[in-house]
N, C-alpha and C positions, 0 to 999 in steps of 0.2 A: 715411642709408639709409631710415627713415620716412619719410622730406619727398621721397624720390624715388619711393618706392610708391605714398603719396597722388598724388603727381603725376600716375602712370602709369593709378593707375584713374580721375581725374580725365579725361584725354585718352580713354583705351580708353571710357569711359561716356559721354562728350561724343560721341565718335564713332556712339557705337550710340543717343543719344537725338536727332540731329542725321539721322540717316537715314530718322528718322520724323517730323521737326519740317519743317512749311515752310519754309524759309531765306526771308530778306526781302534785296534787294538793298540794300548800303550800311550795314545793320543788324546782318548778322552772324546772323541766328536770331531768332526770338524763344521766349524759355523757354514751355516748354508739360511739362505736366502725364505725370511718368513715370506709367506704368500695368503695368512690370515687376520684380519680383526681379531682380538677378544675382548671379551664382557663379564669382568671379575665382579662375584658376588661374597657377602658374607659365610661364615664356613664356622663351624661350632665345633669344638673338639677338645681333646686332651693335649697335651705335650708327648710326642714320641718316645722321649727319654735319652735321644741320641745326642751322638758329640762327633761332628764331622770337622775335615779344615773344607776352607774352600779356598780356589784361586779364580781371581778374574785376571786372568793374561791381559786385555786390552789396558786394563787402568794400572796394574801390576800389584795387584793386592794378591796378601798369601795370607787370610786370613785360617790362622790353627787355630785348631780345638773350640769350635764354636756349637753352643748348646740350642740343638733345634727345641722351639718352644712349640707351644700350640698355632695350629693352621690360622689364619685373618682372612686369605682371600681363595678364591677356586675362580679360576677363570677358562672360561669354551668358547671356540671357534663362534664368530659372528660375521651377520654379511650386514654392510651399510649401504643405503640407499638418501639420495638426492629425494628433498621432499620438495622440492619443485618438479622435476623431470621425472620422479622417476628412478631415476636409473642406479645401477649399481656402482658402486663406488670401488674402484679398484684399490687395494689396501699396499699394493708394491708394484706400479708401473712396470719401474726400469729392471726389479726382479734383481736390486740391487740390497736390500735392506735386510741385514742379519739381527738386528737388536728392536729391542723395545721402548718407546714411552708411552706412557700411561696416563690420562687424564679423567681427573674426577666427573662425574655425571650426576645428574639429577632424573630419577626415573617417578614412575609410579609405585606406589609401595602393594599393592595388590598385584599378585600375577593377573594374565590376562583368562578368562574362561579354561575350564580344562588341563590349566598347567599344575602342575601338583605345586603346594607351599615350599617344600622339601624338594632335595634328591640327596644322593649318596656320591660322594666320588674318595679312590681309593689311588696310593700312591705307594712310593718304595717305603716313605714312612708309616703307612696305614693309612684309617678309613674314619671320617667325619661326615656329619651334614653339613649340607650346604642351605641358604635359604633363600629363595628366588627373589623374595620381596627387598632382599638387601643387595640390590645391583651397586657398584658404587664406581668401578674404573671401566673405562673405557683403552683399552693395548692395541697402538698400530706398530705395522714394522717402523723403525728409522735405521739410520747409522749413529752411533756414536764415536767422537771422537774427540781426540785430547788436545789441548791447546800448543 
């Protein structure tokens, strides 16, 4: 169940840092520098029905033929804020951080006034609900890297 969460905000954050990234032909992207927070919430859906490989070049995995299941998380741009000062919290100082980690959160389970329970969000695989009340990771940039 954890190895398919990570998965899922791996793809959902690939997607949303890939719509801001050049794509190179024949190269697949080239990693460039997040410059956001996000704020993965629960997501309710089907399984796509697809069968993709994936490679993560950094670690050297060539994972084939892997069966995408149903969505776990959907995660959107978020800004942080110092609740002592204030002030905002910059998410990539040195504008050096291509990767992700993710830490669990404890939120309110009520949206706040006005926010809808629901939204919708749509991807290469298709389209689920999302559900505001089930906030659960918290994604800043990092680096990762191998021993």
């Amino acid at each position: 169940m954890k190895r398919s969460a990570v998965l899922a905000i791996v793809v959902a954050i690939g997607g949303l840092a890939l719509s801001t990234a050049p794509a190179y032909a024949g190269a697949g992207g080239s990693p460039s520098p997040l410059t956001s927070f996000f704020v993965c919430q629960g997501v309710t859906g089907d399984s796509p029905g697809r069968t993709v490989n994936i490679t993560v070049p950094l670690l050297g995995l060539n994972l084939g033929s892997v069966k995408i299941g149903s969505a776990s998380l959907a995660c959107v741009f978020a800004q942080l804020f110092d609740p002592a000062t204030g002030a905002e919290i910059s998410p990539n100082p040195g504008n050096t951080y291509a990767d992700l980690k993710c830490y669990a959160i404890s939120t309110k389970r009520t949206p706040s006034g006005g926010i809808p329970a629901t939204y919708n969000v749509e991807d290469v695989f298709g389209a689920d609900d999302v559900r505001t009340a089930e906030t659960r990771y918290l994604c800043a940039p990092a680096t990762l890297t191998l021993p």
